[in-house]
C-alpha positions in Angstrom: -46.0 -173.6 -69.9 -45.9 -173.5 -66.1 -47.1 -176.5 -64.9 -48.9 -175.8 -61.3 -49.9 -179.1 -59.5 -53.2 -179.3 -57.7 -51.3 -178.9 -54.0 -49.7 -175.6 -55.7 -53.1 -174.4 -56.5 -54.2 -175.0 -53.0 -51.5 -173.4 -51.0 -52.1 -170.6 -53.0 -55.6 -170.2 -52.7 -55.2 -170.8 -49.3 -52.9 -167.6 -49.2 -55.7 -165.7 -50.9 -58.2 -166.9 -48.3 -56.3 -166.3 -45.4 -55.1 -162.6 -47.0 -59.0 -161.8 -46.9 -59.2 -162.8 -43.0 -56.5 -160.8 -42.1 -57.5 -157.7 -44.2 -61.0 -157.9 -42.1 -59.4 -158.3 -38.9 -56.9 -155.5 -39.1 -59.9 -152.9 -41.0 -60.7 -150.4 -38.4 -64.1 -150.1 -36.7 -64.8 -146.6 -39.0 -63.9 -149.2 -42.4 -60.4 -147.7 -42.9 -57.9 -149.8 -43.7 -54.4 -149.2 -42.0 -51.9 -149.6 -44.7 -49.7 -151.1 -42.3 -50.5 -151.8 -38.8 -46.3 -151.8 -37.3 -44.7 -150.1 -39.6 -43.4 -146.7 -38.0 -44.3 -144.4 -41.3 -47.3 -145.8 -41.7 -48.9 -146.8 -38.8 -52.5 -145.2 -38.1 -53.0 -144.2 -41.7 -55.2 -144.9 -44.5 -55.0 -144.0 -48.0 -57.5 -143.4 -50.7 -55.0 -144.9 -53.6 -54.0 -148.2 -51.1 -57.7 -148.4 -49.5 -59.3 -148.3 -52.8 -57.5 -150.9 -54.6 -57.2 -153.2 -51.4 -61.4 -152.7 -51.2 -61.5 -153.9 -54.7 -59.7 -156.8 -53.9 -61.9 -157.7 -51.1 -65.3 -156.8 -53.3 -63.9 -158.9 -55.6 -63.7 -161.9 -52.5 -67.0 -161.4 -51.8 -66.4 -159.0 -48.7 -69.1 -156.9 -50.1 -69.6 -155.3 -46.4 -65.7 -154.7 -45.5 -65.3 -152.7 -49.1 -68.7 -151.1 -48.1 -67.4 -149.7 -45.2 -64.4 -148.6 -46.5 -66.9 -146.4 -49.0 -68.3 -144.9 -45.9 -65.4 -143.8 -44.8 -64.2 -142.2 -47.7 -67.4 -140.2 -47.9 -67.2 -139.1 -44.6 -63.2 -137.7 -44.9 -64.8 -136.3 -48.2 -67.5 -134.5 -46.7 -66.0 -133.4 -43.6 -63.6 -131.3 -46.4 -66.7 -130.0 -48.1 -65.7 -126.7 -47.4 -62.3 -126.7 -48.7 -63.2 -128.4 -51.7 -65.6 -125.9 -53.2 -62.7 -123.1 -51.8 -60.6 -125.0 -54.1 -63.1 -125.1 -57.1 -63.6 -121.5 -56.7 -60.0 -120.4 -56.9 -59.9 -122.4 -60.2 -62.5 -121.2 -61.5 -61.5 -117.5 -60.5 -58.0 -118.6 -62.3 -56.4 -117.9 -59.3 -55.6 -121.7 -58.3 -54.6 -122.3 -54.7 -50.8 -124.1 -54.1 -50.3 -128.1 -53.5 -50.3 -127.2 -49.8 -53.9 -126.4 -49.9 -55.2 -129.4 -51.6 -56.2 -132.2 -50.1 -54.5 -134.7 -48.1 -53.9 -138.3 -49.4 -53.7 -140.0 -46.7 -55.5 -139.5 -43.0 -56.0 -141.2 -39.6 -58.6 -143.8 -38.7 -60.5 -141.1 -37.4 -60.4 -138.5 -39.7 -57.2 -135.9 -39.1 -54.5 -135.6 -40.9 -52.1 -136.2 -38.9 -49.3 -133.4 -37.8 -46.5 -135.2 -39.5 -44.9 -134.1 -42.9 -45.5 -135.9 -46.0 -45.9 -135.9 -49.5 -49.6 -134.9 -49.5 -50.6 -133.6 -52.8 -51.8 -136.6 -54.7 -54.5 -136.9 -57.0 -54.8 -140.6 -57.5 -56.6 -141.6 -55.1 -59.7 -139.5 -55.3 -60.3 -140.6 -59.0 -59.4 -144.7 -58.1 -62.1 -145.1 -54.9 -64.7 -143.2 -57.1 -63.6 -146.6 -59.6 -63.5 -149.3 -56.8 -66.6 -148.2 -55.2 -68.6 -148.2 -58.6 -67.1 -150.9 -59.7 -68.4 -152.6 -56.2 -72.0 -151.3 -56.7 -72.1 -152.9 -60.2 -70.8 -155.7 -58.8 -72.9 -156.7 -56.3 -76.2 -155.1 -57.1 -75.7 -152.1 -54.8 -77.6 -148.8 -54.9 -74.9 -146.2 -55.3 -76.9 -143.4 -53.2 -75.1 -143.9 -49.8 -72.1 -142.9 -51.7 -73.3 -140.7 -54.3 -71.9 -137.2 -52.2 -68.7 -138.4 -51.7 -68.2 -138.8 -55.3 -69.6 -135.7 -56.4 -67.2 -134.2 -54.8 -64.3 -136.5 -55.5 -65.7 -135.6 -58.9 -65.7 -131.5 -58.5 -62.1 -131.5 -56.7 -60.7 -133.4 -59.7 -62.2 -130.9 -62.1 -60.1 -128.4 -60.4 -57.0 -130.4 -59.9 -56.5 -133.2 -62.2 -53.9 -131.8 -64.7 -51.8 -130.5 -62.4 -48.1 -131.6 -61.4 -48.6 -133.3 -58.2 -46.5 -136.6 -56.3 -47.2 -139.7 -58.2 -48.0 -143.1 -56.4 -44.3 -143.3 -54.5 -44.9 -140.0 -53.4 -41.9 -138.6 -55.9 -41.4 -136.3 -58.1 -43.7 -133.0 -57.7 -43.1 -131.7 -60.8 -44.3 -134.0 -63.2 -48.0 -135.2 -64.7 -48.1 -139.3 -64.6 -49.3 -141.6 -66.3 -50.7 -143.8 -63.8 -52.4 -141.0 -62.1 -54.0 -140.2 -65.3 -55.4 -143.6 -65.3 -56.7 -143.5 -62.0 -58.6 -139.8 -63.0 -60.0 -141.2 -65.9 -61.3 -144.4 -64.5 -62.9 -141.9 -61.6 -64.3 -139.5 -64.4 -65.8 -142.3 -66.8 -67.1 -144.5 -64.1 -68.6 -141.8 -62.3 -69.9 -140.1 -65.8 -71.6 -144.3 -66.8 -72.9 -144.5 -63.4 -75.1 -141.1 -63.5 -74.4 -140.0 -59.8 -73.7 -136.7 -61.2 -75.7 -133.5 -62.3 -75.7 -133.4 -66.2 -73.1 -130.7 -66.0 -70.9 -132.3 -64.4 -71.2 -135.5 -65.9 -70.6 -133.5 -69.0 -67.8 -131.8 -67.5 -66.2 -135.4 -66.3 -66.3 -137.1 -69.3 -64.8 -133.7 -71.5 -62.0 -134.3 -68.9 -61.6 -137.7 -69.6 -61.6 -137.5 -73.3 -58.8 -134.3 -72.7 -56.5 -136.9 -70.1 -56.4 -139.4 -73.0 -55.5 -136.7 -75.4 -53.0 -135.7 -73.3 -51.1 -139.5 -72.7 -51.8 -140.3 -76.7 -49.6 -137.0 -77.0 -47.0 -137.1 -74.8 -47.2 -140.1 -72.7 -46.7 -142.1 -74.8 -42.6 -143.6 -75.8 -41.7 -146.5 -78.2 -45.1 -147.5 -78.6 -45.9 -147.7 -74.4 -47.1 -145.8 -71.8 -44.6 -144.0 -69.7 -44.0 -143.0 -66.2 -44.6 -139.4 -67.1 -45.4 -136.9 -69.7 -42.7 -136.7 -71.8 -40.6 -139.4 -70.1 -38.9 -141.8 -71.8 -39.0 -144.7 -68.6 -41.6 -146.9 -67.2 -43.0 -147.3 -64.3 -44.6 -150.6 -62.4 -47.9 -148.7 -61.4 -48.9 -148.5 -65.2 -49.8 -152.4 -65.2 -52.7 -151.5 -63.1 -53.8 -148.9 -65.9 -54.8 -152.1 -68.4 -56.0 -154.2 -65.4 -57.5 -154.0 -62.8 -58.4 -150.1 -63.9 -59.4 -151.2 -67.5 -58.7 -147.6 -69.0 -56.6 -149.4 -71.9 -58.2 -152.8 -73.8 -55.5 -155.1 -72.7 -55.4 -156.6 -76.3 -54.9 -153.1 -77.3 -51.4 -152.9 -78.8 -50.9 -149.9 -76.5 -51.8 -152.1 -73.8 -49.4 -155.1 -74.9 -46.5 -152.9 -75.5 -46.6 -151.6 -72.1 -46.9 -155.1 -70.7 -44.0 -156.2 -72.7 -41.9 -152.9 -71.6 -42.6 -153.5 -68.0 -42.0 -157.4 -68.1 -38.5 -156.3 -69.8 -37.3 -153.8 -67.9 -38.7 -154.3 -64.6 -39.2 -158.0 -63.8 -36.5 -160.2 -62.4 -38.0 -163.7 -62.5 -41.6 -162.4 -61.6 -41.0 -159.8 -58.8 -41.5 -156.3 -60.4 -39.7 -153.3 -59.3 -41.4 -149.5 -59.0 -38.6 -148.2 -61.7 -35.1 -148.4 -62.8 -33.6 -146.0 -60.7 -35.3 -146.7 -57.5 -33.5 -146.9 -54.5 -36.5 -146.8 -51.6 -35.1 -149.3 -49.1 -32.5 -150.1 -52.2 -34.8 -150.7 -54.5 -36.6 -154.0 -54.0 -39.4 -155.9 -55.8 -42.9 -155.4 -55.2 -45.5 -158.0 -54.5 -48.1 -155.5 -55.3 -46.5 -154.7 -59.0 -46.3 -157.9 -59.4 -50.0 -158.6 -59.3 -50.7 -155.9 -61.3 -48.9 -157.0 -64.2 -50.5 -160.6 -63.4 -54.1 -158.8 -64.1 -52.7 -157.0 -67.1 -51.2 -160.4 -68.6 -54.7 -162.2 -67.0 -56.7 -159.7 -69.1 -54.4 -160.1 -72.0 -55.0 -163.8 -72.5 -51.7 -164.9 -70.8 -53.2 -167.2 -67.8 -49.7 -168.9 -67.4 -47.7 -165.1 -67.1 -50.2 -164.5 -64.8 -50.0 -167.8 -63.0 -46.3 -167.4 -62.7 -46.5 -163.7 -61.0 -49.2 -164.7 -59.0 -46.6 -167.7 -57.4 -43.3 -165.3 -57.2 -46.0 -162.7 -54.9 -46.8 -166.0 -52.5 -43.2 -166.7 -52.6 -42.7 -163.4 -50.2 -44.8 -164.8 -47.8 -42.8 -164.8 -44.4 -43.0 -167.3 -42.2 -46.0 -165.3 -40.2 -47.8 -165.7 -43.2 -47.3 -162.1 -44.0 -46.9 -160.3 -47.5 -44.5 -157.7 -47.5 -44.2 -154.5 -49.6 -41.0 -155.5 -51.0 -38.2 -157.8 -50.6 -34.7 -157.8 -51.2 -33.9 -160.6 -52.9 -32.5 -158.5 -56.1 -32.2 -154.8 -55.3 -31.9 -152.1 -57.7 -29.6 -150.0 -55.5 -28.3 -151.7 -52.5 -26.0 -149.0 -51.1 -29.0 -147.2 -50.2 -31.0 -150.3 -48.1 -29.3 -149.4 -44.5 -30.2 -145.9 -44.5 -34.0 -146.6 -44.9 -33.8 -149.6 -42.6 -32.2 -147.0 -39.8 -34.7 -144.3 -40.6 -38.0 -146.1 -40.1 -37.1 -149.8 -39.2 -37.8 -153.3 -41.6 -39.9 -153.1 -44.5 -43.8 -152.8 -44.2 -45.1 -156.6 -43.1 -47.9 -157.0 -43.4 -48.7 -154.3 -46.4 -52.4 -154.7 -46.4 -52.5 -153.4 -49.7 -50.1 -156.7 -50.9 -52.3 -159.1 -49.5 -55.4 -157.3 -51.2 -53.4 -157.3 -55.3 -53.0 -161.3 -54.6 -56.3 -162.0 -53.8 -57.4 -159.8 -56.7 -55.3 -161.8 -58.5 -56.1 -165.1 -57.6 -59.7 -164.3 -58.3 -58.9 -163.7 -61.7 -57.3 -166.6 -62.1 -60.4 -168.2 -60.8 -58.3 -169.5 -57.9 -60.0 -168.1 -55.4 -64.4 -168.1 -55.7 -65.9 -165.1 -54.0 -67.4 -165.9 -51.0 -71.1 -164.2 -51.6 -72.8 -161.8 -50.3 -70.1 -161.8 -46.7 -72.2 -158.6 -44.6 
């Protein structure tokens, strides 16, 4: 057992606390939150996938009125695409299904655009994990879901259409393939939206047949050696799928689905607590993730393993820089370090701050109990 001494526990719940003020200074006035406010391929961007998951982490803190916010906003890029999204329900339904570059963005500006820069837009993650975070924040704090309730209709309609197809998964790789981890996400969107009755009875009906059909479909072929896997019909793992057991809750952590796939990704992709993406990564060589490594902490947390978690939750504070910034990877043991200089020349240092790695610790600190939600913070 890890023995953490009580000036260990406060440094790091110090880190937590200080992670929340800095996630509320940096949230833009419209409640976005940039993913990173320097770094040159990300600067002036939000994302639904990073935004939800960071508001989670800050509902969780008791920012009930920062996550709020960042609910607006989603509503607002959501209904601002009204339009396109019942163009895009119609050609399904028609069975004449519109290509990738019609669908809808995954990331956009503070304001609303979406930008006039290439990138790996089609994505389906995100749309099913803030229709999660932001229930999961109304249940949480008492909220009526009404403000939000058109933004996840139609979150809920566009992944109707979409949510089976090939699209990028959460690195914004690989086209081609169905993931796992973006499964989760979708059905944590369809069954949270389906419990929480914002919908029309059809399309609650219609959610929850696609939920039960997205299971069906990683039971089938999603599943390798007794684990989830990156991909249907892949035989690796992948770091996002910790976040499938915890914080998304789709699997029962003491599931032995759930257990196998902790065990997979603590064997092949932990290196003394810092987590990679995947074994063949080489995105600024191939680093560890802070973010990853807080997910598995939440898988372990909900698993009954307080001292795994414990001991990922440390190795993420250990990446603090001397700023007292969390980055979105390090270096210290990279998968593929003949490819490091080429990123680093392309769009400068790593991502510091990555919002979205300040927002996994203090989720996980306040699973560990290590840092108390601050009440009702509006």
């Amino acid at each position: 057992m890890t023995i953490t001494t009580p000036s260990d526990l406060a440094r790091l719940a110090d880190l937590a606390a200080r992670s929340v003020t800095l996630i509320e200074s940096l949230q833009h006035e419209g409640g976005a939150y940039p993913a990173s406010p320097t770094f040159s391929a990300y600067q002036g961007y939000s994302w639904f996938r990073d935004g939800a998951f960071i508001a989670d982490g800050m509902s969780a803190a008791g920012a009930v009125d920062s996550a709020s916010r960042f609910f607006d906003w989603c509503g607002r890029m959501l209904a601002q695409r009204r339009d396109r999204i019942a163009e895009i329900v119609a050609a399904e339904a028609a069975g004449t299904p519109l290509p990738d570059e019609r669908m809808l963005a995954t990331r956009f500006t503070f304001d609303g655009e979406e930008g006039d820069d290439e990138w790996w837009d089609f994505q389906t993650d995100g749309y099913g994990t803030w229709v999660w975070a932001c229930i999961a924040h109304a249940e949480r704090h008492g909220l009526s879901l009404d403000r939000w309730a058109e933004g996840i209709r139609l979150s809920v309609d566009y992944l109707l259409a979409t949510w089976s197809r090939p699209c990028y998964d959460w690195w914004e790789e690989h086209r081609d393939e169905v993931h796992v981890s973006t499964l989760g996400c979708v059905i944590a969107g369809f069954e949270s939206a389906a419990r929480a009755e914002v919908l029309e009875p059809a399309a609650r009906a219609a959610a929850r047949t696609a939920a039960i059909e997205a299971r069906t479909l990683i039971a089938g072929r999603g599943v390798r050696d007794g684990h989830l896997a990156k991909w249907l019909g892949s035989t690796a793992v992948d770091g996002s799928l910790s976040a499938v057991i915890a914080p998304l809750g789709v699997f029962e952590a003491a599931s032995p689905l759930a257990r196998a796939t902790i065990r997979a990704v603590e064997a092949q992709l932990s290196v003394d607590g810092g987590v990679h993406r995947y074994l063949l990564d080489t995105f600024f060589g191939g680093g560890q993730w802070p973010i990853l490594s807080c997910f598995l902490g939440l898988a372990h947390a909900r698993a009954g393993d307080r001292d795994a978690a414990m001991r990922l939750l440390r190795w993420a504070a250990g990446t603090e820089t001397a700023e007292g910034l969390l980055p979105e990877q390090v270096d210290d043991h990279l998968l593929a370090p003949d490819r490091h200089a080429e990123w680093v020349e392309r769009w400068g240092p790593v991502a510091t701050p990555l919002l979205w790695s300040h927002a996994m610790f203090v989720r996980l600190a306040v699973e560990l109990d290590m840092l108390q939600p601050a009440g009702v913070r509006a």
